[in-house]
N, C-alpha and C positions, 0 to 999 in steps of 0.2 A: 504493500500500500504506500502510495506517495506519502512523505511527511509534508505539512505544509498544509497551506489554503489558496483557494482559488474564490473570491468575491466578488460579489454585484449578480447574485443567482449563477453566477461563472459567468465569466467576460464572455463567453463563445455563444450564450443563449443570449445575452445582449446585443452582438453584430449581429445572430440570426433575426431577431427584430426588426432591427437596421434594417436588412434587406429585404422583408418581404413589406416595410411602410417605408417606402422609400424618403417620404413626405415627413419625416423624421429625422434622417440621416442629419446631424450636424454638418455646418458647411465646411469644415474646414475639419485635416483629415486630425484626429487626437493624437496626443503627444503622447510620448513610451518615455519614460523618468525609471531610472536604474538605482536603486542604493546599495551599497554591498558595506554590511559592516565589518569592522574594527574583530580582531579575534588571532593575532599576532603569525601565529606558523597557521595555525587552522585557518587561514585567512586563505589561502594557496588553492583553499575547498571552489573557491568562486571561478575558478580558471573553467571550470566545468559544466557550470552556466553559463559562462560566455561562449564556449564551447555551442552549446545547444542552442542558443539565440543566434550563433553566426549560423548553426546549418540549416536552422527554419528558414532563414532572411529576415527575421525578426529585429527591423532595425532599431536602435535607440537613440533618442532625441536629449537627453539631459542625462548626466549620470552626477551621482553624491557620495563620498564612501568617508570615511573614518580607518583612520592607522592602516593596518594590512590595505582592507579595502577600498583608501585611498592612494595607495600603489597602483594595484589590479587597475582601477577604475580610471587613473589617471593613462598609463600606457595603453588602454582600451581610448578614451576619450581621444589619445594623442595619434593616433591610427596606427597602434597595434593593433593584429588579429588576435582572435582567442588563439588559434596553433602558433604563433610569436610568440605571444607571452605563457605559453605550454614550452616551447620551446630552451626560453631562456629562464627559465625557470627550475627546469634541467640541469640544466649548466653552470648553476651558480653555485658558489663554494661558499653554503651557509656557515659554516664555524669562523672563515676567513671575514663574511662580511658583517657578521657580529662579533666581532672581537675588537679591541682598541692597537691590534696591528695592520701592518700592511704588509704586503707580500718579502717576504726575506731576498727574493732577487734583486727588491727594489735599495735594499739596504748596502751603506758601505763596507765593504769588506773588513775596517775595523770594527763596524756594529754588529755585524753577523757573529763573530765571537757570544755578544753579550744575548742574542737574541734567543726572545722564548727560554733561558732558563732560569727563571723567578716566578713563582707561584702569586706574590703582591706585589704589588712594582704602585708607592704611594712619594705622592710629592713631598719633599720637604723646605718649607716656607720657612725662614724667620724664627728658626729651632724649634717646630710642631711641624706635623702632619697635616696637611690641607686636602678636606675631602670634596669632590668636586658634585655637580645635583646629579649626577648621574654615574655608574658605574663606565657606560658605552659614550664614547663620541663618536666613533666610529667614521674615521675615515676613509675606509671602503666603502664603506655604503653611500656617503657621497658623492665618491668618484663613479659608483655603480649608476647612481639617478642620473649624476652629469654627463653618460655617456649613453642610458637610454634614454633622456628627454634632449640630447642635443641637435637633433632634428625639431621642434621648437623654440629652440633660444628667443627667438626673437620678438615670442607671442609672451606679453604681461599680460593680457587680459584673459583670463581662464574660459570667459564665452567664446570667445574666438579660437579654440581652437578646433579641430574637425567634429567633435562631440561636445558641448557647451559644459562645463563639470565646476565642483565644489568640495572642497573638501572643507574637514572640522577640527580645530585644537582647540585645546583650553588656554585660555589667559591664566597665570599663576596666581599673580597681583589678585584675582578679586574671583577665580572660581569659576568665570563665565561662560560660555562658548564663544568661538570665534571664527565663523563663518571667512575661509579664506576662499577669494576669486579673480586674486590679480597676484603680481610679484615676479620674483622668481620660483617657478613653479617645482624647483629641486626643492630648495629652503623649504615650503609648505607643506610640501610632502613628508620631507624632516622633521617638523615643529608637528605634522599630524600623528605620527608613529612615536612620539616623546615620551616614551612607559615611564611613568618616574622612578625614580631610582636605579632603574634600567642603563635609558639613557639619559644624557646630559639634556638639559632644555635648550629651546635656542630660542636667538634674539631675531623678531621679524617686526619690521615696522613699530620700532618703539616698546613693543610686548615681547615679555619671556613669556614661552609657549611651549606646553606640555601635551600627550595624548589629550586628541578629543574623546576618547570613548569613556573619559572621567565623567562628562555629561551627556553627550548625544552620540553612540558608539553605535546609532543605526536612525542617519539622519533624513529620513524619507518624507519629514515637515520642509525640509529643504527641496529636495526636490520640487515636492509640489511647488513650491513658492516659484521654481525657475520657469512654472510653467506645465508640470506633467499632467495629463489627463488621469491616464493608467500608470500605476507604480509598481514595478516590480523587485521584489524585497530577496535579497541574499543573506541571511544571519547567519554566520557561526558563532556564535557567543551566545554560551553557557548562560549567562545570568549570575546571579547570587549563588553561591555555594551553602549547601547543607550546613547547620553546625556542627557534626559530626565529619566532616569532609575539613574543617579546616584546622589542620596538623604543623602550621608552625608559624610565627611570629608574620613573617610577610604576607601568606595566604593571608592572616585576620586585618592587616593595614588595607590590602587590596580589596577585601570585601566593604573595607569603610568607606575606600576612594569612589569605587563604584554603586552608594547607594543611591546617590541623587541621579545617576543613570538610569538606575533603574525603578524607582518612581514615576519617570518619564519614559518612561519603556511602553508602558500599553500605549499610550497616544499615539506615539511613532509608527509600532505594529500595523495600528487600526487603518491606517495611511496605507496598505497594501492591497492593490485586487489580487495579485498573485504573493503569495507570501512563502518564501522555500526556506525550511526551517535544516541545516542540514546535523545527520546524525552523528556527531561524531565528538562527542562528550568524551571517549577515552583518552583524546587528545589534549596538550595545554599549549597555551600562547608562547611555550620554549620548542615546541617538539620541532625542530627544525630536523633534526636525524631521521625524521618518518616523514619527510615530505613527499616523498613518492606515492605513498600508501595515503595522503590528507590526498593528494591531487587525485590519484584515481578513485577516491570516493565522491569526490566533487565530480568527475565526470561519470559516475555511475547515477548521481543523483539529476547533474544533466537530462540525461537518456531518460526518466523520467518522465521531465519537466518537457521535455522535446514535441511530445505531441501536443502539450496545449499552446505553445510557443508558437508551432506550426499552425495551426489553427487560427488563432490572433489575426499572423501576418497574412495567412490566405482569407480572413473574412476580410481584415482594411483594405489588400490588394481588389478585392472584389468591390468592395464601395467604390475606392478613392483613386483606385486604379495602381499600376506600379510605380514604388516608389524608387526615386532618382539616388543612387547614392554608390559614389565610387569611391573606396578608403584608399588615403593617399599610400604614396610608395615611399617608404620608409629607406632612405638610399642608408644604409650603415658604412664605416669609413669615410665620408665625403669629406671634404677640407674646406675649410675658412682660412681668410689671412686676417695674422694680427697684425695691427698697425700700430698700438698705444699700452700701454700697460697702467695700471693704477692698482699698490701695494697700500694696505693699512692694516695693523694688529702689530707691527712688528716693533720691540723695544730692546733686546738682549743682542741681536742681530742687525745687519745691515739692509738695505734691498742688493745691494754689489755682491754679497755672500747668496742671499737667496738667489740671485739671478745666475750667478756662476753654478749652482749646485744644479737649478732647473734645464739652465740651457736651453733657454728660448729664446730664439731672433726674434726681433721683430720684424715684419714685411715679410713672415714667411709664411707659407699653409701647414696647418694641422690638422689630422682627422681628432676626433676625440676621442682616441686611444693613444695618440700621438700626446695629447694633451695632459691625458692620465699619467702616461707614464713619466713625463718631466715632472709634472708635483709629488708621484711616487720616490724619486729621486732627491728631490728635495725632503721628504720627510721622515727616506732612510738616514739621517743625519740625524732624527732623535732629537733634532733642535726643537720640531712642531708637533704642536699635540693635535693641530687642525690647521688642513689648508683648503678651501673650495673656492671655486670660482665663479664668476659670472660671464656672460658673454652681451657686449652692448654692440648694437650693430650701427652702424660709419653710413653716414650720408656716401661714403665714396664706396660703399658695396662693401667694406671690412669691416673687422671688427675690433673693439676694446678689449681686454680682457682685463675683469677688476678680482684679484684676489685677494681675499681674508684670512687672515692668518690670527692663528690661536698658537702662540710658543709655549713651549713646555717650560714648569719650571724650573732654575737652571739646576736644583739639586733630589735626586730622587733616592729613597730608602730602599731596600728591595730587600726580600723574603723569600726563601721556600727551606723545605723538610727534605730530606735525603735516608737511605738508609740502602745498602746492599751487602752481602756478605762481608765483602774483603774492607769495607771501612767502616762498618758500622751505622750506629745511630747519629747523625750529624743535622745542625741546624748552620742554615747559607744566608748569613746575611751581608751586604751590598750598599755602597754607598756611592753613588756617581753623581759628580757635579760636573755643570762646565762653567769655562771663559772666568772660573777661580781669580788664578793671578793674572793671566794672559789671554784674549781673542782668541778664539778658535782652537781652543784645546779642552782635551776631557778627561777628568782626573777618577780613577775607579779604585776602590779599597773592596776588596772581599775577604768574607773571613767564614773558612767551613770549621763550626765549634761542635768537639765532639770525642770519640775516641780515637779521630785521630786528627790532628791541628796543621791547618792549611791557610797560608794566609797569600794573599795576592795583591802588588799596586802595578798603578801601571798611570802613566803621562802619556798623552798623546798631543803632540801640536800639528795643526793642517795648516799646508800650506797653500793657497786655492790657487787654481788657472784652470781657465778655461779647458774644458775638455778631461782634462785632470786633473792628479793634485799629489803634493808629494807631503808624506806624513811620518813625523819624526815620533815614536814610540820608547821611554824610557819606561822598565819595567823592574820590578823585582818579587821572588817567590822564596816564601818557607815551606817545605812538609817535612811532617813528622809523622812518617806510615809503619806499621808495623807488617811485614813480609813475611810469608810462608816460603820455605827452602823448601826445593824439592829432590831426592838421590834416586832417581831410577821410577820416576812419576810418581812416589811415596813420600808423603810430606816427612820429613826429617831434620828439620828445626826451625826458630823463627827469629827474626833479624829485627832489628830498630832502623830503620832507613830516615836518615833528614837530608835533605837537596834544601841550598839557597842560591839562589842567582840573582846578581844584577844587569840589568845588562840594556843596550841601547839599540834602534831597529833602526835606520831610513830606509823608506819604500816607496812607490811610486804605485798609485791604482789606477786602470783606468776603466771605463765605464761600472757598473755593480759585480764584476765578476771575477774582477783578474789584477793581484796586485805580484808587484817581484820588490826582490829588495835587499842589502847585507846588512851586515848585524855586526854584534860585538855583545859576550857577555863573560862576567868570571864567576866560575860554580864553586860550590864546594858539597862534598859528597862524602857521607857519613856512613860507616855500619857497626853494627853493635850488637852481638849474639846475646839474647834474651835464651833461649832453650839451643842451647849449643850444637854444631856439629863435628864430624871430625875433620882437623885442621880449620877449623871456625878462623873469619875473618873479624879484625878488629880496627877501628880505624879510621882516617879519614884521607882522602885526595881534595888540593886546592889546584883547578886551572883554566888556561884561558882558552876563550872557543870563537873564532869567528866564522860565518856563516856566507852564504847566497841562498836565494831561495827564490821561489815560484809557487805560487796558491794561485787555484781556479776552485769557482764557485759557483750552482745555478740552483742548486739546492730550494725547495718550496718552503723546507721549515727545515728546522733542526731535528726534531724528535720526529719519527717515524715519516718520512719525508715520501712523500709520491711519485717525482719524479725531480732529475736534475744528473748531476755529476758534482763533486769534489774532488778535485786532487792535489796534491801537495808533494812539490820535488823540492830537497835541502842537501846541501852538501858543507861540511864544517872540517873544520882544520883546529885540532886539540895541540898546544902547545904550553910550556913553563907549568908542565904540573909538581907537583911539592906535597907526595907524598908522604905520609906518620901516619904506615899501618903495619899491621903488624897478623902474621897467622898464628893461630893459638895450635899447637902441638902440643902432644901427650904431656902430662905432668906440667901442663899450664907455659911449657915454653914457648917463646915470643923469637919468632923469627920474621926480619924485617921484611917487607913484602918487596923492597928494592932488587933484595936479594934471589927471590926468586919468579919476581914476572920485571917485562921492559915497561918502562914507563916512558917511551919513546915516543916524541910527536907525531901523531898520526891523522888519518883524514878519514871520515864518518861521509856515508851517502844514505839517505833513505827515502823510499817513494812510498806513497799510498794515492788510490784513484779506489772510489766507490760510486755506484752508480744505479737509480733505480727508475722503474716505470712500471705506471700501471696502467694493469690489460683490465676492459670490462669492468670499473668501477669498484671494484672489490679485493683483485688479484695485485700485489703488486710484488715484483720481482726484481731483485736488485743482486750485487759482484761487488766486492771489495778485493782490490790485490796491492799486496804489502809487499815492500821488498829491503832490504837494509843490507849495509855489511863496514866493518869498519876494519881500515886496510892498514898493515903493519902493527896490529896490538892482539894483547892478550890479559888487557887487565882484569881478570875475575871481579864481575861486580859494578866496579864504576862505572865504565861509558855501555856494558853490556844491554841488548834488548831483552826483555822480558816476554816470553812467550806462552799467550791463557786468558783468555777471560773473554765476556760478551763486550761488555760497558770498561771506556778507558778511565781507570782510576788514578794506576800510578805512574811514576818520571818512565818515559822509554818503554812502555806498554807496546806486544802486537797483538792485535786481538786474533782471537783462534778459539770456535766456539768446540766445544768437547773436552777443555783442558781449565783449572781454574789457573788463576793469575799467579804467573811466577814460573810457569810450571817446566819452563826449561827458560837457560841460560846461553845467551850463544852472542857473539861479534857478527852471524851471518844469518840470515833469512832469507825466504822467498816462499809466501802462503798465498792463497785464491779461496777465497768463498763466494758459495752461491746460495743465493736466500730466498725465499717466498713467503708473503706474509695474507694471511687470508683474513679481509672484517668481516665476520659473521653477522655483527651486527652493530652498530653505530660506534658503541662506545670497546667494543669487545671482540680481538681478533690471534691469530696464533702466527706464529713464527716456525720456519722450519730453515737452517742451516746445516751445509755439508762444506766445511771444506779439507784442502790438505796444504802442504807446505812441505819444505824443503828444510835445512837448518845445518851450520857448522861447515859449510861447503867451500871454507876458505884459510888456507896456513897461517901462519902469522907471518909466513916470509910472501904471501900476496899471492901464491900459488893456489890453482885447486884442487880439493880431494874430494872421495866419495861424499853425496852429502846422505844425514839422515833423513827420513820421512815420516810424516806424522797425516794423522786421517784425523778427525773427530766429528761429531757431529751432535744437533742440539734442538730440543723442540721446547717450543716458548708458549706460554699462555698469557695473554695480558689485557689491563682492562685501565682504558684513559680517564684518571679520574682531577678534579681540579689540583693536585697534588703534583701530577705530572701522572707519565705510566707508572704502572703496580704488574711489575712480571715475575712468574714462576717458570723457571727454565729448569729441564733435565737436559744433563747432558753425558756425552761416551766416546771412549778415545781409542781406537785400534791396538794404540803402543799400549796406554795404561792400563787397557781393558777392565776402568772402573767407570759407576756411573755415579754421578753429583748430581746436586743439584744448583741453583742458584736463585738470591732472591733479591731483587731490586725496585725500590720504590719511589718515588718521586724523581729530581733531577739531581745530578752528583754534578760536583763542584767542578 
């Protein structure tokens, strides 16, 4: 049975009227008024009715919607099809456009370091906390509107465009509704969808502007008023919640926001001759992870609705005759030239620095992807907390483009929880500021507190030009990790390890993906047998390392990434080291470790390239290949790589799933794994890793010998939760022929 209503004795026995007293018929053919309410992801449900009004021919003359369904109703109004906005609907990477990030391609290669791993990331003002009206500002989903409505720019007046439309927010200030029908029709659509404490408010015409579904989240009074004869009503919205239904502090504030909504609820209803109620209550205004399954119930409920739809338009066609109506063609990519720029928001920064970061001519064409991605560019810099634009259009056929900029604090707190086998329980907390002492530099303090103590700073000064820019990096690192030794894949004692370096980088990036650069840093490298083995090492090495290097990045995120590549080539030259260690031999004797390995300056090379894609939405399959070796030495322990583990925790780690960390020691590598990771379902997906590798394939006199071989392999279960991932790995090693396991939760330092 249809849910919903159909009124006035049903529309369809009233056109039969119409035609058989002809002498009746109103002169003039009745208006079709659309309202699609507010109902956040279950909003996506409407795609399904406009679906069924396009394949009737059921044309519409006004539309009205609220939040979600002043989206829909807008890119419907603005002449998209219901299969468009089906289409790009699809297509969109909901966690990406509700998030307060932007795509990690778009960031600089010194911010991809820092990106996505802090679970709070909160301003710090004036030595507090400054919490902003909203959790989201959301700069994707700006860029998202400004790149489907930019086929419009140049329409302020909302009746003019192909569909005459309306949408609804609240005023802050005093409670009200806000009837918006001119502007920038991105901004309104932003200020309609304003969840509080969701997203941040925004400033339109003098008013902070919040969700209208506070007050009219299914504004079908509106419509009428534009003119509609017949009104055709889309609700996904639940209404008030049971008392028994609300289970925690914000449920009960959101049921208070929306009381006066819903007091004015029946009047708005009653405003429908078709009224489609649709079913889909198990849903909430977050479930963006089941949007597939909101949209195909939206067009099963379509299918419905289709035959009275059809009906409608074939009694009008029959009165009034066929009506005239061609929806424009939506050219996507097309280009405008900017001729003028006008910058305001900006106080920490320059417009010289933003405009160098953007890299936007003026007198040149852009499509509005072109567009996107220069402000994307500018706000992988972490400078802006929001950048959107406007497009004014030039008596001479160009355009202005006015941007608004919202800068970021210049100093931020950051936060997240950590925990995996080999380091334990640890808390990450994070202090970045910029433009401190100096323009264009960003000063980071990290510190992972726990059982095992990791501290991190690091200076960055940038130095701009166009096209690129070249960035001086002064850093330095404490750990204090505790190591499992391994004699024959059988743990066999455990070490105290502490690494400090300081050390200095110049590098050169150019576009978001590709920096090179040399270095210079002095280490010092510590061991200290806590459960001793035989001939225990004791001790420490001081010396000097300089570097070349080469880093590529295309990477979508850091943590469980969809597609891209990473890789990273280094070659270093260890020289003036300054040895006091010592091997402990039977009966506690202390022989000098000069005496029996070389401590000879030698040269270090090591590559890593990983890379992943995904097939079909859910599949994604990805290669990591490591390779290392360091030529004329044999110092046990200090410059050695570490061979074992999934997640990189410690100094000189190769990953190699099937083995835990540490688990062999060698100056020579060369591994390949292959991976596949399956989402089963939104939040919840598994891991399955195979690789092998080579090890020890190299003399110390530079020559090669047999090398050894290693298999292992690892299957993972894990579940994204606000924390970071939460994985359970088993894993099994050919050589070791045992199986572990591993447990990793949030993000490691």
């Amino acid at each position: 049975m249809v849910r919903g209503r159909i009124i006035s004795t049903t529309v369809i026995l009233l056109f039969t009227y119409f035609s058989l007293s002809a002498q009746s018929v109103p002169a003039t053919r009745p208006k079709i008024g659309l309202v699609l309410s507010g109902g956040g992801a279950k909003g996506l449900a409407h795609i399904g009715i406009l679906k069924a009004l396009d394949s009737a021919g059921l044309h519409i003359d006004y539309i009205t919607g609220t939040s979600m369904g002043s989206i829909i109703g807008a890119m419907y109004a603005s002449g998209y099809s219901a299969d468009s906005i089906l289409q790009i609907a699809h297509g969109i990477d909901w966690d990406m456009l509700l998030s307060n990030q932007s795509q990690m391609r778009s960031y600089t290669m010194e911010e991809k370091d820092e990106y996505g791993r802090y679970t709070i990331e909160l301003p710090f003002v004036s030595g507090r906390f400054k919490f902003s009206s909203g959790l989201l500002e959301g700069e994707e989903l700006w860029l998202k509107f400004s790149e489907l409505f930019f086929h419009v720019y140049k329409i302020t007046n909302f009746d003019s465009l192909p569909i005459p439309f309306k949408c609804i927010a609240t005023d802050l200030s005093n409670g009200k509704a806000v009837v918006i029908d001119s502007g920038n029709i991105v901004t309104a659509l932003r200020a309609s969808m304003a969840i509080p404490s969701v997203f941040t408010a925004v400033d339109y015409q003098g008013k902070k502007l919040v969700d209208g579904g506070l007050i009219r989240n299914f504004p079908a009074s509106d419509v009428k008023k534009m003119g509609a004869d017949i009104i055709v009503g889309s609700d996904v919205a639940q209404g008030l919640k049971s008392p028994d239904k609300l289970n925690s502090p914000i449920e009960v504030l959101l049921q208070i926001a929306f009381f006066k909504e819903a007091e004015l609820r029946p009047s708005e209803d009653s405003l429908c001759q078709v009224y489609i109620k649709h079913d889909i209550e198990k849903f909430t205004s977050a479930s963006f992870s089941s949007s597939s399954i909101i949209i195909d119930s939206g067009i099963n409920m379509g299918r419905r609705y289709y035959p009275y739809f059809k009906k409608i338009a074939d009694s009008l066609n029959a009165l009034y005759g066929e009506q005239a109506y061609v929806r424009p063609v939506i050219k996507r990519d097309s280009s405008i030239i900017i001729d003028s720029m006008q910058i305001s928001g900006l106080r920490f920064t320059d417009e010289s620095f933003l405009k160098n970061m953007m890299r936007l001519d003026l007198h040149e064409a852009y499509t509005e992807k072109d567009i996107s991605k220069r402000i994307r560019m500018a706000f992988g810099t972490r400078y802006y907390n929001k950048i959107t634009y406007q497009l004014m259009p030039l008596d001479s056929g160009h355009c202005k483009i006015i941007l608004n900029i919202a800068e970021n604090p210049q100093s931020f707190a950051k936060f997240s929880l950590n925990y995996n086998r080999t380091t334990g329980v640890s808390a990450v907390a994070n202090l970045t500021t910029r433009d401190w002492l100096f323009k264009k530099t960003r000063d980071i303090v990290t510190a992972n507190l726990g059982d095992n103590i990791k501290v991190r700073a690091e200076h960055m000064q940038l130095f701009g030009k166009k096209g690129s820019w070249k960035v001086l990096l002064l850093d330095g690192s404490y750990e204090n990790q505790e190591l499992t030794i391994y004699d024959n894949f059988r743990a066999a004692g455990l070490y105290q390890q502490r690494y400090s370096h300081l050390g200095a980088k110049m590098q050169t990036s150019r576009k978001r993906s590709l920096t090179f650069g040399v270095g210079a840093a002095y280490e010092w490298i510590h061991y200290h047998p806590k459960i001793p083995v035989t001939e225990s090492l004791t001790g420490n090495d001081n010396q000097w390392n300089v570097m070349a290097f080469f880093k590529f990045n295309t990477l979508d995120k850091p943590t469980l990434p969809l597609k891209g590549i990473r890789t990273e080539l280094s070659m270093n030259y260890v020289f003036k080291q300054s040895p006091n260690a010592f091997l402990l031999a039977e009966d506690s004797v202390k022989i000098p470790l000069e005496d029996v390995l070389n401590f000879s300056n030698h040269v270090g090379l090591h590559f890593f390239l990983e890379g992943y894609k995904t097939v079909r939405g859910r599949n994604t399959f990805s290669t990591l290949l490591q390779a290392g070796a360091l030529f004329n030495n044999n110092q046990i322990l200090f410059n050695d790589f570490f061979i074992g583990g999934i997640n990189s925790v410690i100094h000189n780690q190769v990953l190699f799933a099937g083995l835990p960390e540490a688990s062999i020691i060698t100056p020579s590598y060369l591994t390949y794994q292959w991976g596949w990771r399956r989402s089963w379902f939104p939040s919840i997906y598994s891991i399955a890793r195979a690789n092998i590798g080579w090890y020890d394939f190299l003399k110390q006199d530079n020559t090669f010998q047999n090398p050894k071989w290693l298999t292992g392999y690892s299957a993972t279960f894990g579940y994204t939760s606000p924390l970071g991932p939460i994985e359970f790995s088993v894993m099994y090693s050919d050589q070791s022929k045992k199986v572990s396991t591993y447990v990793n939760v949030g993000f490691a330092f």
